[in-house]
C-alpha positions in Angstrom: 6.6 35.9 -19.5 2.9 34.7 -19.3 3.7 33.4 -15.5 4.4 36.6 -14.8 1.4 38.0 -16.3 -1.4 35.4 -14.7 0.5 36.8 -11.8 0.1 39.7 -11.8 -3.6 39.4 -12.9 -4.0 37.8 -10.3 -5.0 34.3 -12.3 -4.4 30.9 -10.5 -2.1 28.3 -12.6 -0.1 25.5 -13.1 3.8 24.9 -14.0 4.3 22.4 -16.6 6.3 20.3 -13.7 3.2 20.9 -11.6 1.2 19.3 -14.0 3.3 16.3 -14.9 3.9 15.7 -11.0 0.1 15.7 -10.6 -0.9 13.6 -13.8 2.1 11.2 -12.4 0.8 10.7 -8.4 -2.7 9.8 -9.8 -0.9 6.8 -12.3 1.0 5.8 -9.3 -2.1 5.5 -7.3 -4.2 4.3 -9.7 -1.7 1.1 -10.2 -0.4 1.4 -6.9 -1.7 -2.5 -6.2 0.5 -3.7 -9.4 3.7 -2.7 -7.9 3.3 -5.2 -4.8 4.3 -8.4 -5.5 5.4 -11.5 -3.8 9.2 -10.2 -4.3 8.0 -6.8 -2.5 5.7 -8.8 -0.2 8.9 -11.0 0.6 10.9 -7.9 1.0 8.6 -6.2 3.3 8.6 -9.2 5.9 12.1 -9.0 5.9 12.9 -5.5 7.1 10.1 -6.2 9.5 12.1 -9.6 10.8 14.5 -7.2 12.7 11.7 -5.9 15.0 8.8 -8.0 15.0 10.7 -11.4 14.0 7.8 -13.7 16.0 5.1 -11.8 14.7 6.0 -12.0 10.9 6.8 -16.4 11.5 3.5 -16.6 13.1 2.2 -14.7 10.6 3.8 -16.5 7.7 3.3 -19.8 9.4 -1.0 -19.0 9.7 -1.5 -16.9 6.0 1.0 -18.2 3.0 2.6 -15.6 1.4 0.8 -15.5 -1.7 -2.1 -14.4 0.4 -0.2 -11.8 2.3 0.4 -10.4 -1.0 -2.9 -10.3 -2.1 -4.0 -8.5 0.9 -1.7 -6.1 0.6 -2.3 -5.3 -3.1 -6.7 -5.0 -2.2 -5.3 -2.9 0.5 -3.5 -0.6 -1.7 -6.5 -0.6 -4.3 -8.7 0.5 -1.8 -6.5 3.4 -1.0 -5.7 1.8 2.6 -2.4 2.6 3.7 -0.1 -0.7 4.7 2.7 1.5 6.2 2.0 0.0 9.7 2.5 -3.4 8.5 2.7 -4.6 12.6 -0.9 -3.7 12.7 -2.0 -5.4 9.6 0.4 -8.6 10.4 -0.8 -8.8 13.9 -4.7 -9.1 12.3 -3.8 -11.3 9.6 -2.4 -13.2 13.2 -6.0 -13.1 14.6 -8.1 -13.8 11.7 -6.0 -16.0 9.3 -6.9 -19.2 11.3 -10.4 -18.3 11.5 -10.9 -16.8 8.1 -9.5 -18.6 4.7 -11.3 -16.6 2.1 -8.7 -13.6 1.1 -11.7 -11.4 0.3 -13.0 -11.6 3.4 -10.0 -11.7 5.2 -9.2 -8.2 3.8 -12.5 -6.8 4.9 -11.0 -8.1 9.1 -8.0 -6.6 8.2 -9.2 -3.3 6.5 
């Protein structure tokens, strides 16, 4: 087989499934932000309720939702990871009253 053959020749390549699975992380990345929506903003605040349940009210109670969710998505577009969502809740805490413009709020948050 020709895998076999670059092989042996010592020639670097890539499987068809190597390929597709590459081709496929850089869609998912490139649109990451359109997969976070209220729903998923929504969602995430809930599994965080068991944990941090007076951190996400004051959260929600200082930034509506709707901005929460556009944070998150200029998050994700700039390739910032919101995986520690404490972090990011707890600054949305200590700038949301201070800060009402969503761009700028990012940049605190970022």
């Amino acid at each position: 087989s020709y895998q076999e053959k670059l092989t042996a020749s010592h020639v670097g390549f890539l499987t068809p499934d190597r390929i597709l699975t590459f081709h496929l992380s850089h869609v998912l990345k490139e649109y990451a932000q359109d997969f976070i929506g209220i729903q998923e903003t929504r969602y995430l605040l809930e599994q965080m309720e068991g944990s941090y349940s007076e951190l996400v009210k004051e959260a929600q109670r200082i930034v509506p939702l709707q901005k929460m969710t556009e944070i998150l998505q200029r998050l994700v577009s700039e390739d910032i990871s919101i995986r520690n969502l404490r972090v990011i809740l707890e600054a949305m805490v200590e700038w949301g009253q201070k800060e009402k413009d969503v761009v700028q709020l990012t940049e605190y948050i970022r």
